[in-house]
Backbone of each chain as ProteinMPNN parsed JSONL, in Angstrom:
{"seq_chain_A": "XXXXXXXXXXXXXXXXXXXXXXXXXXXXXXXXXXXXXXXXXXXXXXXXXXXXXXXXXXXXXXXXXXXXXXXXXX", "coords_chain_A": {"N_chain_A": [[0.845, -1.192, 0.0], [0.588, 2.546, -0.589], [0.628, 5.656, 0.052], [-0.159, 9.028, -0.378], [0.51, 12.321, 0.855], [-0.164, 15.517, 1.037], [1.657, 18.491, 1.889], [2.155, 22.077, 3.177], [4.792, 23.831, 2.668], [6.972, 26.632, 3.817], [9.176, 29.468, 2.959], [11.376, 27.914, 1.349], [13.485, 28.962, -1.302], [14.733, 28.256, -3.307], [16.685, 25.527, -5.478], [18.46, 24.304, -3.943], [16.844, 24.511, -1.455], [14.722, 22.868, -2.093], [16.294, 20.531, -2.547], [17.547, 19.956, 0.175], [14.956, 19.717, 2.212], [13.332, 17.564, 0.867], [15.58, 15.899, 1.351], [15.652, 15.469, 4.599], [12.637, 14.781, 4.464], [12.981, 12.051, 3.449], [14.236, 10.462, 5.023], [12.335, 9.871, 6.685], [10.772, 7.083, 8.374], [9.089, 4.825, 6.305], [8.655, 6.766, 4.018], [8.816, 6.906, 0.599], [8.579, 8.168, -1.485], [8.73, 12.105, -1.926], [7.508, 14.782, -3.556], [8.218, 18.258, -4.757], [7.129, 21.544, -5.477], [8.335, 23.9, -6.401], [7.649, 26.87, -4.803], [8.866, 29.881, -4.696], [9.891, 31.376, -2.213], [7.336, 31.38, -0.911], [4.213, 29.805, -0.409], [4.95, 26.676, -0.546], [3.919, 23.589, -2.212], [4.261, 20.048, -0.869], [4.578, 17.014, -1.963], [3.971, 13.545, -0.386], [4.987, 10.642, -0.463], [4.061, 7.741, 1.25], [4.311, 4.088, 3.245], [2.862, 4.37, 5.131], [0.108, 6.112, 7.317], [1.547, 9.21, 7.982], [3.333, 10.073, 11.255], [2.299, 13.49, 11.663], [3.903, 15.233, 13.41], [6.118, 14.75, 13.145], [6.886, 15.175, 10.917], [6.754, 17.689, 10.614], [9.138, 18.044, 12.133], [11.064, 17.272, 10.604], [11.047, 18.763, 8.352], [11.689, 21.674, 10.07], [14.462, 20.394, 10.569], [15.356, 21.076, 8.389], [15.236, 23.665, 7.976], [13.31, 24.757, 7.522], [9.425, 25.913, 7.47], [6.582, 24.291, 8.305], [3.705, 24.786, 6.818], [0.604, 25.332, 9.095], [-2.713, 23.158, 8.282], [-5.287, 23.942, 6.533]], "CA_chain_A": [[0.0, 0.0, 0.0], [1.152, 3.344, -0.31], [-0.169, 7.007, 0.471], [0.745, 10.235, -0.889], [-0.329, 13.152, 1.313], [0.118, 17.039, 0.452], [1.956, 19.223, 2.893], [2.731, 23.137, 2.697], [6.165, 24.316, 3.202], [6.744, 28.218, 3.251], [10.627, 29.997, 2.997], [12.195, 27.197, 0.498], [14.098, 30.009, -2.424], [15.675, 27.783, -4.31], [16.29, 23.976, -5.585], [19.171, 23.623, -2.705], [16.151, 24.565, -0.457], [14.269, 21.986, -1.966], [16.764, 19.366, -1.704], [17.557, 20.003, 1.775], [13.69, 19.436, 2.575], [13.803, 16.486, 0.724], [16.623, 14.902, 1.894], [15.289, 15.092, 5.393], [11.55, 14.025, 4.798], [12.884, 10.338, 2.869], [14.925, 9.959, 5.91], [11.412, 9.513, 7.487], [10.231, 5.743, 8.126], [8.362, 4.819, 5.444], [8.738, 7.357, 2.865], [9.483, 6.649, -0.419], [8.995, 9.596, -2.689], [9.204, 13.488, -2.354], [7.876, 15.682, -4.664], [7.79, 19.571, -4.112], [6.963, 22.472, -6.589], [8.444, 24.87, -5.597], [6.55, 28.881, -5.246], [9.792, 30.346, -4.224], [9.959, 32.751, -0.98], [6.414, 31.639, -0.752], [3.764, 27.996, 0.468], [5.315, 25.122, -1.84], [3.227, 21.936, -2.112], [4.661, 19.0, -0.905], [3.659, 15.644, -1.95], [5.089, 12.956, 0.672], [4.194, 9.209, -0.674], [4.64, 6.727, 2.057], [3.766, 3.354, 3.39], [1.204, 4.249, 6.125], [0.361, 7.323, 7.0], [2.919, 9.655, 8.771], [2.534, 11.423, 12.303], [2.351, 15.125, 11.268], [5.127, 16.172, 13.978], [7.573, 13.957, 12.632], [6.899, 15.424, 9.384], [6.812, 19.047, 11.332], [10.236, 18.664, 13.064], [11.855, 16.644, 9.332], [10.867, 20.307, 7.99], [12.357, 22.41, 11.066], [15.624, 20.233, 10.246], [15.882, 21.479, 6.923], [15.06, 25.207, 8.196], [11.815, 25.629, 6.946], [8.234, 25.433, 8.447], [5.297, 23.291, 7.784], [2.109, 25.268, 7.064], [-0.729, 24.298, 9.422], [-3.312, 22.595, 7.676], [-6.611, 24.524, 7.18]], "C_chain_A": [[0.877, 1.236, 0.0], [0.077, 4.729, -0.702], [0.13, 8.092, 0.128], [-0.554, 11.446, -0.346], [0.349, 14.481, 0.737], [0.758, 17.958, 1.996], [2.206, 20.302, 2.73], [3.703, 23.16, 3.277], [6.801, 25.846, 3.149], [8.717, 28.414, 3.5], [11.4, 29.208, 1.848], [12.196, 28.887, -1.14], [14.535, 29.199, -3.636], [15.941, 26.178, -4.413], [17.069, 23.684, -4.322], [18.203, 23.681, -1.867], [15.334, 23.12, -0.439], [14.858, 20.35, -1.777], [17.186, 19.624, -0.707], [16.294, 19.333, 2.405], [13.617, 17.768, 2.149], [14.648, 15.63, 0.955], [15.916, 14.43, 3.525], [13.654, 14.115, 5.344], [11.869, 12.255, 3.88], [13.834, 10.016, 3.658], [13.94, 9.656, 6.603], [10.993, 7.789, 7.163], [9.519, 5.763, 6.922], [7.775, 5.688, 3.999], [9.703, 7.098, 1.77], [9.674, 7.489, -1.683], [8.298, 11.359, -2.002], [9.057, 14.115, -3.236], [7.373, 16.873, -4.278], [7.754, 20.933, -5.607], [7.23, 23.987, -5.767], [7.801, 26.532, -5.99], [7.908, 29.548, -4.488], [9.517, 31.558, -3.262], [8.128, 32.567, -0.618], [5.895, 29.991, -0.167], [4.018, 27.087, -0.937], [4.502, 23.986, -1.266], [4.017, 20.689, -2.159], [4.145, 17.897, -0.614], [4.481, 14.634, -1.124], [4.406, 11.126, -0.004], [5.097, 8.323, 0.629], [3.785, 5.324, 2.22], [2.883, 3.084, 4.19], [1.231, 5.991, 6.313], [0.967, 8.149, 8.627], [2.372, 10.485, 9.776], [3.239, 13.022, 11.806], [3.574, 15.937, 12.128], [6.105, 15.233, 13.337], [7.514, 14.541, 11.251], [7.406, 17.129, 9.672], [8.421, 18.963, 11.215], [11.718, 17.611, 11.471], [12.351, 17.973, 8.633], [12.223, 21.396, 8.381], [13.851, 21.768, 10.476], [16.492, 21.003, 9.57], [16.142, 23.067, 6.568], [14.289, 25.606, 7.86], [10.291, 25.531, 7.821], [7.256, 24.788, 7.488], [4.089, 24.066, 8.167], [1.391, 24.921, 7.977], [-1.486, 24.134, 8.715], [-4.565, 23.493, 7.901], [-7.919, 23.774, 7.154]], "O_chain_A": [[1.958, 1.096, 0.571], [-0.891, 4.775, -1.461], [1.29, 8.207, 0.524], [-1.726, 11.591, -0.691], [1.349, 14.413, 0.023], [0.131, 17.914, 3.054], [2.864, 20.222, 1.693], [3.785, 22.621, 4.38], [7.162, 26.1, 1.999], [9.394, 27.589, 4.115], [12.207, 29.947, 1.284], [11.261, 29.493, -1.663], [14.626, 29.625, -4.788], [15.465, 25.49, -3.509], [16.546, 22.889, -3.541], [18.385, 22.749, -1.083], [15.193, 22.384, 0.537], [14.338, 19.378, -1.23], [17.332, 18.402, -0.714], [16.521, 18.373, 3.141], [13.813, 16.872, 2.97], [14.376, 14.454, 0.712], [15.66, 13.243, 3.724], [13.477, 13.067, 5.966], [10.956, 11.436, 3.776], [14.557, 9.153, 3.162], [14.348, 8.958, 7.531], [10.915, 7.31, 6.031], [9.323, 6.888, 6.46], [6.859, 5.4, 3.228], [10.931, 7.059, 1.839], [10.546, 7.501, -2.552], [7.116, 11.345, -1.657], [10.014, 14.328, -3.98], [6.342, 16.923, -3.607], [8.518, 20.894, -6.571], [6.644, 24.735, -4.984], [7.598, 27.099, -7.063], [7.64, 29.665, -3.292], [8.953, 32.585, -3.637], [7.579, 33.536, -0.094], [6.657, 29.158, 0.323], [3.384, 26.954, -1.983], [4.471, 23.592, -0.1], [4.432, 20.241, -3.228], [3.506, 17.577, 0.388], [5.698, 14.818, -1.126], [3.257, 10.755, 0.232], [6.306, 8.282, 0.856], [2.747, 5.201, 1.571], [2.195, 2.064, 4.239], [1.951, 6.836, 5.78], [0.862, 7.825, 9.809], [1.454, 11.296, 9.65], [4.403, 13.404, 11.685], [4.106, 16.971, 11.727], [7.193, 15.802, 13.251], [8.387, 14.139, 10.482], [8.293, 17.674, 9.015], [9.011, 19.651, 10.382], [12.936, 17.479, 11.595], [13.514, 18.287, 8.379], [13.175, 21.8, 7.714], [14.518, 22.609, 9.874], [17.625, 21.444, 9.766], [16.75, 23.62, 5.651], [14.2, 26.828, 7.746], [10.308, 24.962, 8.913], [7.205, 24.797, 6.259], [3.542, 24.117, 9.268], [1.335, 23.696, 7.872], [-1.383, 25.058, 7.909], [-4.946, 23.814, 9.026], [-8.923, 24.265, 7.67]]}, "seq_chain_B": "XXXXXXXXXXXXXXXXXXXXXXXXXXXXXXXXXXXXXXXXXXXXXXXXXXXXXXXXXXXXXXXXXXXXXXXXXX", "coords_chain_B": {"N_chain_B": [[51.69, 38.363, 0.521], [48.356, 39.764, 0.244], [45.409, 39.733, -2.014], [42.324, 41.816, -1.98], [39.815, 41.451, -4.47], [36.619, 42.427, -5.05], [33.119, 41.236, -6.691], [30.692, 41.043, -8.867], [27.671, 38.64, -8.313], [24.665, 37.378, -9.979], [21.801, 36.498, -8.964], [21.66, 34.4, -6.725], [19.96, 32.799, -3.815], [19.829, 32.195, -1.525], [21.152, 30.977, 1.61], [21.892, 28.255, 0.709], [22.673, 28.822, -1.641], [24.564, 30.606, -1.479], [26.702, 29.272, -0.117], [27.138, 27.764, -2.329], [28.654, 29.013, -4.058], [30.874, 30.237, -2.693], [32.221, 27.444, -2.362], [33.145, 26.937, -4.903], [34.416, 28.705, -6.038], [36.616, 28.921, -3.478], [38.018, 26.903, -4.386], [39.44, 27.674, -6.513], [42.862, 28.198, -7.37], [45.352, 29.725, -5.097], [42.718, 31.383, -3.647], [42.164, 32.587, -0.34], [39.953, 33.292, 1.43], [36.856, 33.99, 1.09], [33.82, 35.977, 1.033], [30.382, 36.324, 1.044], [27.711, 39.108, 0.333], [24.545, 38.493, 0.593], [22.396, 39.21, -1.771], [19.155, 38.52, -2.124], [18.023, 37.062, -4.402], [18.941, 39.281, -6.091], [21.751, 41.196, -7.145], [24.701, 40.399, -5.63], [27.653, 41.314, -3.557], [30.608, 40.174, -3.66], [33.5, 39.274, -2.065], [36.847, 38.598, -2.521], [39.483, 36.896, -1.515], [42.734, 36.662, -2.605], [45.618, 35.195, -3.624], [47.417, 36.086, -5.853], [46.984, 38.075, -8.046], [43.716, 37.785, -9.48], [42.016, 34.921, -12.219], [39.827, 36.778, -14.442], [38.177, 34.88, -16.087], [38.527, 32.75, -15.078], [37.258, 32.946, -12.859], [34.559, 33.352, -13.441], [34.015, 31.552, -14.394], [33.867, 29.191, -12.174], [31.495, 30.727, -10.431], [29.535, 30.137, -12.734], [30.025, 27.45, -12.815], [28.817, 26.862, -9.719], [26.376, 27.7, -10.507], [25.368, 29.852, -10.828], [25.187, 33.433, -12.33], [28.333, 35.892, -12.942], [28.28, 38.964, -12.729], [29.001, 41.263, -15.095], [31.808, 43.75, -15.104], [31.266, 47.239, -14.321]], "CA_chain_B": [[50.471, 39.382, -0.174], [47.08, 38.89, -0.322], [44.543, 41.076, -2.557], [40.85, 41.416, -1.779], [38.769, 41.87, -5.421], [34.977, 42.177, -5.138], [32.887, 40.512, -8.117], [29.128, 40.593, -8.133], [27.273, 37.857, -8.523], [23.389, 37.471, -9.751], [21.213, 35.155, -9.21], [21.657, 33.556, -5.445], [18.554, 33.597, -3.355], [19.227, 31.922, -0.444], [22.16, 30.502, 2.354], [22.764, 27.531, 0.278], [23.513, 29.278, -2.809], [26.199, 31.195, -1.157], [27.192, 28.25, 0.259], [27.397, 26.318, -3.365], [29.391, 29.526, -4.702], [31.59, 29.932, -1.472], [32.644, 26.344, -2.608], [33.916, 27.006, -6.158], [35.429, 30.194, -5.391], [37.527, 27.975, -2.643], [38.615, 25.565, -5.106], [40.251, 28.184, -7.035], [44.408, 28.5, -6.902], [45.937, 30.911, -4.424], [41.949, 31.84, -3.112], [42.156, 32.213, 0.634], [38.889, 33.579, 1.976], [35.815, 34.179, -0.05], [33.121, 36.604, 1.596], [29.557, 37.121, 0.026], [26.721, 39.696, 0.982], [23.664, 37.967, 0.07], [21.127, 40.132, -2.302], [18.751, 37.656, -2.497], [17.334, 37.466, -6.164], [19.428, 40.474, -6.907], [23.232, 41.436, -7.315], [25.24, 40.35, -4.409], [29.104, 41.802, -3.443], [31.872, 38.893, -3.572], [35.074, 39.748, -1.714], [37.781, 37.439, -2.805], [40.923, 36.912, -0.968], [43.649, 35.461, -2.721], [47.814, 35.539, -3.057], [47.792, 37.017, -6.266], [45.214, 38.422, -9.185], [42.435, 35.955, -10.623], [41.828, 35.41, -13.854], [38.504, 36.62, -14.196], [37.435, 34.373, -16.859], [38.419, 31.606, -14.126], [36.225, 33.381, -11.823], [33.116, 33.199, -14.101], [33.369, 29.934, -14.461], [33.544, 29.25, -10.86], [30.456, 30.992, -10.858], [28.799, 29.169, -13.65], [29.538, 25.819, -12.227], [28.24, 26.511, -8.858], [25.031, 28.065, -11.538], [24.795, 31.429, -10.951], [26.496, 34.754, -12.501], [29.163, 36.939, -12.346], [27.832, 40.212, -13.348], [30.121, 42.079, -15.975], [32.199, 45.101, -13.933], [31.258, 48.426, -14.799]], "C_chain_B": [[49.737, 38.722, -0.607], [46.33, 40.193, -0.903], [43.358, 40.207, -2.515], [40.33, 41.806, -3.367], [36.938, 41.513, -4.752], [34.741, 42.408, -6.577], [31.35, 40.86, -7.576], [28.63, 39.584, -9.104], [25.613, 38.189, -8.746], [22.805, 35.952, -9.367], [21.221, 34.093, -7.776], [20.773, 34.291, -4.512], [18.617, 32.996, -1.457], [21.283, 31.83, 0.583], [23.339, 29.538, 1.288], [23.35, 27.919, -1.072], [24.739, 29.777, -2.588], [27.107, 30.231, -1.026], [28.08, 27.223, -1.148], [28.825, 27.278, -3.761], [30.983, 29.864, -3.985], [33.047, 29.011, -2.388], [33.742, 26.54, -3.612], [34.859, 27.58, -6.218], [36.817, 29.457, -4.685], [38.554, 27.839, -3.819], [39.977, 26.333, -6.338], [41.774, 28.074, -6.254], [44.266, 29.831, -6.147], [44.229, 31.506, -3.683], [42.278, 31.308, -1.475], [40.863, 32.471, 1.878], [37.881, 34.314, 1.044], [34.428, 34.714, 1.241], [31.616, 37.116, 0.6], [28.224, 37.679, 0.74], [25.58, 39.109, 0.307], [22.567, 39.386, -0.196], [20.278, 39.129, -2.695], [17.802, 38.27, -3.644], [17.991, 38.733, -6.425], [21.021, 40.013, -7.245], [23.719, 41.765, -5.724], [27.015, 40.635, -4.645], [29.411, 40.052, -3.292], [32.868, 39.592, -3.297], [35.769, 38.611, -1.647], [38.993, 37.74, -2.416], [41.581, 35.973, -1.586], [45.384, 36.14, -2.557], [48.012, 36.626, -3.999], [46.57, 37.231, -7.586], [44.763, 37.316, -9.782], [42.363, 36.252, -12.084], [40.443, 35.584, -14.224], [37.821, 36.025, -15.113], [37.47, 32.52, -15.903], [37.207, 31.546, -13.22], [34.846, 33.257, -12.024], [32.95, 32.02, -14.318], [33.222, 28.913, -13.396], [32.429, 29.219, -10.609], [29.413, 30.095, -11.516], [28.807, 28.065, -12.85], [28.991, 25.779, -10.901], [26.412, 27.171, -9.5], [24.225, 29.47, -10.953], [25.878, 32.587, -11.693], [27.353, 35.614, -12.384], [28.507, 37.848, -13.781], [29.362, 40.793, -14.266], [30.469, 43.814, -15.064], [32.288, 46.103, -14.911], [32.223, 49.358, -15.109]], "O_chain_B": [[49.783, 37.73, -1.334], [46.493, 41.345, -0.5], [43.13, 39.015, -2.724], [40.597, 43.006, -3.446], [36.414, 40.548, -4.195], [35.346, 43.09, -7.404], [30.92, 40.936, -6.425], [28.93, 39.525, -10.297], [25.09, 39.024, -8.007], [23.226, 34.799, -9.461], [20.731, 32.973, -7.919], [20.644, 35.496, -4.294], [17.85, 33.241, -0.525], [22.289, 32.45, 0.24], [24.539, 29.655, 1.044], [24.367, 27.4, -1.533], [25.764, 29.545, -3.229], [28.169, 30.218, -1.649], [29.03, 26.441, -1.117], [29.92, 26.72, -3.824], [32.039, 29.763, -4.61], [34.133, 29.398, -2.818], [34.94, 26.388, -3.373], [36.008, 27.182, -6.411], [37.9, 29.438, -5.269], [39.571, 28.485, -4.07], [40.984, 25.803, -6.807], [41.951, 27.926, -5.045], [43.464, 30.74, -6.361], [44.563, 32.379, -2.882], [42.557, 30.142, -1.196], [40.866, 31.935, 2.986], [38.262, 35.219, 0.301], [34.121, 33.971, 2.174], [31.641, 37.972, -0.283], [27.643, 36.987, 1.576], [25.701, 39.292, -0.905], [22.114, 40.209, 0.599], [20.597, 38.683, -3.797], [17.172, 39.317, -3.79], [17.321, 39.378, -7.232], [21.421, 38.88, -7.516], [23.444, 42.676, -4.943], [27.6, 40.267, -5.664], [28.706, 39.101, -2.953], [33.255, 40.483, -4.053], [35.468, 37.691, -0.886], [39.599, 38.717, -2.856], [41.375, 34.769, -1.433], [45.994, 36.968, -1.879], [48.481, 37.72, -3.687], [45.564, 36.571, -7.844], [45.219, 36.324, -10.35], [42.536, 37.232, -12.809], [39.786, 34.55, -14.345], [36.678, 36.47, -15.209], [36.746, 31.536, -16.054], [36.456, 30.62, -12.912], [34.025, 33.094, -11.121], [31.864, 31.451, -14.433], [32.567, 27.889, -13.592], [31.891, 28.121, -10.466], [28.582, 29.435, -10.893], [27.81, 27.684, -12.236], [28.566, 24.656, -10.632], [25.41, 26.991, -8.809], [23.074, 29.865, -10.765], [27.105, 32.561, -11.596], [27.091, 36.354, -11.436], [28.337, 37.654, -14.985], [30.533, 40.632, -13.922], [29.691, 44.657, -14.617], [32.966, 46.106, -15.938], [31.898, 50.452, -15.572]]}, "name": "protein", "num_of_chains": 2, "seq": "XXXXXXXXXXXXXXXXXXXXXXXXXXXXXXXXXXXXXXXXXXXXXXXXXXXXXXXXXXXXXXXXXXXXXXXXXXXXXXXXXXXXXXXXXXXXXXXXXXXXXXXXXXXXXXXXXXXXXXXXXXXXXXXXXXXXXXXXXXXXXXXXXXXX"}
């Protein structure tokens, strides 16, 4: 089975931003793909596919790693 | 003897860009400290410390390969 949820990410400028982000969230259990579009200096959509679905602070503090924040969800 | 040149660069928007260009800069002969004011999305100062003058067609390609520009000096 696998799951692909949507997350916002706000501050990412540039592709190093986005691999940074990426690097940390497929260090998360069960994630297997990463994809982010980035809106530069602004909320980028990130798609997270995994194999169950992921607790939201672990996805939060994957983020924080990378130096960016994780939208709250509205 | 060391001489400082400043170069400007376009095109770096964030930490890690400095960071990539930083790098290249380094890698050059005789460079011994590489200093850059971040204009993000604009034209940022480069102060380059080395032993003795660059070749500034070295310097642009520095530049280039970490994938941003050196502005042409007025």
């Amino acid at each position: 089975m696998s799951l692909t949820t949507t997350y916002t990410v706000s501050g990412m400028t540039c592709g190093h931003c986005v691999g940074a982000v990426t690097e940390e969230l497929q260090n998360l259990d069960g994630v297997s793909e990463v994809t982010i579009d980035l809106v530069a200096g602004g909320d980028s959509p990130v798609r997270v596919t995994s194999e169950s679905e992921l607790d939201r602070e672990a996805v939060r503090a994957a983020v924080d790693e990378a130096g960016y924040q994780l939208v709250p969800a509205r």
